[in-house]
C-alpha positions as CSV (number, residue, x, y, z in Angstrom):
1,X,30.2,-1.3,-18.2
2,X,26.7,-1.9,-16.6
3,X,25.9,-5.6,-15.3
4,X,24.0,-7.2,-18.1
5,X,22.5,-9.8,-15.6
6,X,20.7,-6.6,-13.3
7,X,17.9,-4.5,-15.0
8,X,17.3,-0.9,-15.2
9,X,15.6,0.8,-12.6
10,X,12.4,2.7,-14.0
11,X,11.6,5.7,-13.1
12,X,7.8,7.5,-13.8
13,X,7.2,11.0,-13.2
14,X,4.5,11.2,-10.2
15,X,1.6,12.3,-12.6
16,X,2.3,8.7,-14.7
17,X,1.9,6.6,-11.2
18,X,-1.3,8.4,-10.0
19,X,-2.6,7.8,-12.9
20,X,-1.8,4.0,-12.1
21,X,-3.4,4.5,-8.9
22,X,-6.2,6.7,-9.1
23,X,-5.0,9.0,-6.6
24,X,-3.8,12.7,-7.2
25,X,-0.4,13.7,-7.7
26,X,0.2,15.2,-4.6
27,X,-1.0,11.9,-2.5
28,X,2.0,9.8,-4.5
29,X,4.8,12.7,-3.6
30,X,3.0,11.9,0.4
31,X,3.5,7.7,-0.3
32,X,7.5,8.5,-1.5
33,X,7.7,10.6,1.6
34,X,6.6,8.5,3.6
35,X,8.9,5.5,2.1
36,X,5.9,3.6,1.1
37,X,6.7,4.2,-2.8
38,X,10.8,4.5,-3.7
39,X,11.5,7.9,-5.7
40,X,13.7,10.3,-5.5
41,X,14.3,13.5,-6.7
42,X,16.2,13.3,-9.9
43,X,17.7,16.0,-12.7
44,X,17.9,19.8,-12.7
45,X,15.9,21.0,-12.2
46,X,15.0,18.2,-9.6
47,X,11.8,16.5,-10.1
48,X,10.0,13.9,-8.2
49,X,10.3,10.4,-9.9
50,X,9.3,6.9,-8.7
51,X,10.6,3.8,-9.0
52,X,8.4,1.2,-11.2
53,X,9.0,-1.6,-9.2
54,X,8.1,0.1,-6.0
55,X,4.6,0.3,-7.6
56,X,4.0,-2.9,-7.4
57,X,5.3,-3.6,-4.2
58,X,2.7,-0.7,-2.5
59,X,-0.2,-2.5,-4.9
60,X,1.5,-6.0,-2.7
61,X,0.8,-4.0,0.4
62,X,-2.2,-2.6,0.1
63,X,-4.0,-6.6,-1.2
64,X,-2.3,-8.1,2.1
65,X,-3.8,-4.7,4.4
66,X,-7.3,-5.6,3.0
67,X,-7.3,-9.5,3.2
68,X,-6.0,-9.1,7.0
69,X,-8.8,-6.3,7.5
70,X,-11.3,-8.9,6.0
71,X,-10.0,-11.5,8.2
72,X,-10.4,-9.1,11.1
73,X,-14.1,-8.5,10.4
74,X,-15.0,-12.3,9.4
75,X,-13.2,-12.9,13.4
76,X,-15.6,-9.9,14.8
77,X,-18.4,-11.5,13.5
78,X,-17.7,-14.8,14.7
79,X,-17.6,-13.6,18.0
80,X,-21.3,-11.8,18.3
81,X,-22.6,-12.6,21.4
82,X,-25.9,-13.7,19.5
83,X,-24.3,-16.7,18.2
84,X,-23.2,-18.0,22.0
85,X,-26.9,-17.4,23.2
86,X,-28.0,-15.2,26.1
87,X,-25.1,-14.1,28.3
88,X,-25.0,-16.5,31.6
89,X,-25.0,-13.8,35.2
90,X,-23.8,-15.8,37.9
91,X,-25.4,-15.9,41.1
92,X,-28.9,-14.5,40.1
């Protein structure tokens, strides 16, 4: 008998989640190969399915890869040499 107190894993076939992503179908079978979506293949004959949960942990992923890129930029443009003035050559 099944643990009451741990849920079902959900599985969607890859054409459900790119829909969810706005990505083609082919580019979500890539993200489960690469282990950055869970799925397996499942039935016979074996089809591509991906976990629901895993979803939202790629949709975690991909928020915390943009707010560190848009960290990165606000620190690149903090450090413009315009901001400091001219450049100081020593010994001219």
């Amino acid at each position: 008998m099944p643990d009451a107190s741990t849920p079902a894993v959900r599985y969607l076939a890859p054409a459900q989640v790119a829909e969810l992503l706005g990505v083609q179908v082919d580019e979500v079978v890539e993200l489960v190969m690469q282990g950055r979506l869970r799925g397996a293949r499942i039935g016979a004959p074996p089809a591509w399915r991906v976990e629901e949960a895993s979803i939202t942990d790629y949709l975690a992923e991909q928020a915390e890869d943009a707010r560190r890129r848009a960290l990165w930029r606000q620190a690149n443009a903090a450090s413009f040499p315009e901001l400091w003035g001219p450049p100081v050559r020593l010994g001219e």
